[in-house]
N, C-alpha and C positions, 0 to 999 in steps of 0.2 A: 749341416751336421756332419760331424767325422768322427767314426769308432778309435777310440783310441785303445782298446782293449778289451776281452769278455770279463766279466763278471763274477757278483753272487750277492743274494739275498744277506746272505751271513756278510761278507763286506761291508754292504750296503748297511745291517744294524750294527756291526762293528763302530764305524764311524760315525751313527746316532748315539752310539753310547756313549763316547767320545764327549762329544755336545754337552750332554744331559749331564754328565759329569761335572763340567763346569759352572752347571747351575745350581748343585748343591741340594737338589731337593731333598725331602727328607724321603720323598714316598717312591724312592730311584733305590735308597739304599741296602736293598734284598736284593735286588735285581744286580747293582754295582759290585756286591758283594760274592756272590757266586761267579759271576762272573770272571770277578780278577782270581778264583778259584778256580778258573778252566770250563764254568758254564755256559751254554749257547748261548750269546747273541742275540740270533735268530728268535729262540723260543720265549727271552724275555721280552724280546720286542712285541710277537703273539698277545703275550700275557698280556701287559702292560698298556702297549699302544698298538692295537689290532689294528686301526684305521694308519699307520704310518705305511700298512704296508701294502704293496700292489694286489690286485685281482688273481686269484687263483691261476688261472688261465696263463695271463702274463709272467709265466715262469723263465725267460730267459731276460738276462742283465746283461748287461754292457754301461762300459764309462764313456760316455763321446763326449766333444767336444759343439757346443753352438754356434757355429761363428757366425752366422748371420744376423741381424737385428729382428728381423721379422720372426724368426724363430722362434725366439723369447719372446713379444709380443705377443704372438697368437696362442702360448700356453692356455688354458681353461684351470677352471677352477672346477671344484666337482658344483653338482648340481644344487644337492645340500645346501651351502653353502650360501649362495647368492641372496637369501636373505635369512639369513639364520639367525639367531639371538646377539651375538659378537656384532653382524655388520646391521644391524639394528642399531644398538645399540654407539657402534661408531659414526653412526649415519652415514655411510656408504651404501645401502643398497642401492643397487641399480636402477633406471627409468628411463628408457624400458628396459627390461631384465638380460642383459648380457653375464657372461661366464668369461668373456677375453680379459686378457689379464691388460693388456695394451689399453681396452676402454676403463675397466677397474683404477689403474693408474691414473687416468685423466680427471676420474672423479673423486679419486685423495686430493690432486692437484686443483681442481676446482670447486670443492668442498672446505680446502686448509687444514686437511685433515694431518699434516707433516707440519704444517705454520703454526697452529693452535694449539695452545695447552699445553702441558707436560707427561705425556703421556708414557707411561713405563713399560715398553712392549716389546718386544722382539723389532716390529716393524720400525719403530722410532729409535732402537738402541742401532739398527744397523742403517737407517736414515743420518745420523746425527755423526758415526763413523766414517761412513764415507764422505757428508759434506767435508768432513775434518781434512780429510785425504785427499780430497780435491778433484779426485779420480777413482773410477770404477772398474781400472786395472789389473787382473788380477785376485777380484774380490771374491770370485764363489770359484774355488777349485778346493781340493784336498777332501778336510776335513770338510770345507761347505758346502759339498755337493747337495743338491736336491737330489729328490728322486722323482721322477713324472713316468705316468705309463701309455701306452699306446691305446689309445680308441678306436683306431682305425687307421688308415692308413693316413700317413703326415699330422695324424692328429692326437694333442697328448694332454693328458690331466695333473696335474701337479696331484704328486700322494703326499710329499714333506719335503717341503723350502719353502712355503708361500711367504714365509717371513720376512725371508731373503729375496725373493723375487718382484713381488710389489716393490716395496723401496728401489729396488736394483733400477725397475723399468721407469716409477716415477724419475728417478732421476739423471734419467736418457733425457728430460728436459733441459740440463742443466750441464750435463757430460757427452763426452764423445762414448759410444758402445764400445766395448771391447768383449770379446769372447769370454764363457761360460763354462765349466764342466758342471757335468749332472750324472747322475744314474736313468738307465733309461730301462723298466722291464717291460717284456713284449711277449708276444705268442709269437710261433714260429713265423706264419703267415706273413703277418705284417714285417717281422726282421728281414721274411726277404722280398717283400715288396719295396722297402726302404733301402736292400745292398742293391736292387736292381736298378731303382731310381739316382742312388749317388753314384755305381756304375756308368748310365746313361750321360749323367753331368760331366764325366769326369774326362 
C-alpha cells in the first residue's frame, strides 16, 4: 500500500455521484439536482446511501495506491453480507462462512457464477469489460475508486466497490495483477500504525 495523497469524505461522494450519474436512475434525480446547484455531496450521499459510507470513527481519508496482490485478496466483505438475500439468491454464499474476498472469488469461479446466464449486474457488466480488454490495467483508478475502511490494523472492509472488486480478483485467474487505487477512511490510530509499518518496509 502507498498513500498517494489525503483526502475527504466529500471527494470520496463527489466521485459516487459521478457513477450514479451515469446510471440515470430516476430516484438520483433530487440529489443530481441540487447538487449540480452547489449541494453537498456528502450529505446526499447520508441521505440516500447511508451504508456507502464509512464508520463514524474512521474519519480520516486518503487515496493510496494497492500494489500488492495479496492486498486486494484479503479485502473483507462486511458481515451482513455473507449470506444476505443478494448472495442467496446468487448462490454464493459461503461454506464455511468466510468474508475474504480472494475465497468469495473462488466460489463465483467455481460456482460459474461469471460463465452462466445473463446476468445484468454491476458485477457481470464490469466482468464482460475487462474480458473485452484483455487486461486489468489500469481498470479501478479515478472515477473507480472503491472505498474500504480500516478494522484494525492491516485490515479492511470494502464500504463501495464490491462490484468492482469481486470481478477484478476473479479475474486474477485469468490476468496478470496490476495495481488498484481506492479510498481508504481510517481512525487516527490505525493511520499511524500503517505510516509506521510502510516506514519499517521501506
Amino acid at each position: 500500500m502507498k498513500i498517494i495523497k489525503e483526502s475527504s469524505l466529500c471527494e470520496y461522494a463527489e466521485l459516487f455521484w459521478n457513477r450514479q450519474r451515469k446510471k440515470e436512475d430516476p430516484g438520483d434525480r433530487d440529489a443530481l439536482t441540487d447538487i449540480d446547484r452547489g449541494g453537498d455531496p456528502r450529505w446526499w450521499l447520508g441521505k440516500k446511501y447511508d451504508y456507502k459510507l464509512p464508520r463514524p470513527d474512521n474519519d480520516i481519508v486518503s487515496i493510496v495506491l494497492l500494489d500488492d496482490q495479496k492486498e486486494v485478496e484479503s479485502l473483507l466483505i462486511h458481515k451482513y453480507m455473507v449470506d444476505n438475500e443478494w448472495m442467496q439468491a446468487s448462490n454464493l454464499v459461503p461454506e464455511p462462512k468466510t468474508r475474504v474476498l480472494r475465497d468469495l472469488a473462488k466460489i463465483t469461479i467455481n460456482r460459474g457464477y461469471f460463465s452462466k446466464g445473463c446476468w445484468d449486474n454491476t458485477h457481470h457488466k464490469y466482468y464482460r469489460k475487462w474480458m473485452e480488454k484483455g487486461s486489468l490495467e489500469n481498470v479501478i483508478k479515478g472515477d473507480e475508486r472503491p472505498l474500504i475502511e480500516s478494522v484494525g490494523p492491516n485490515e479492511y472492509e470494502i464500504v463501495d466497490g464490491w462490484g468492482r472488486l469481486l470481478p477484478f480478483v476473479a479475474l486474477l485467474e485469468k490476468f496478470t495483477f496490476h495495481p488498484i487505487e481506492c479510498f481508504v477512511a481510517w481512525k487516527a490510530y490505525h493511520l499511524h500504525l500503517t505510516l509506521t509499518s510502510l516506514m519499517r518496509g521501506s
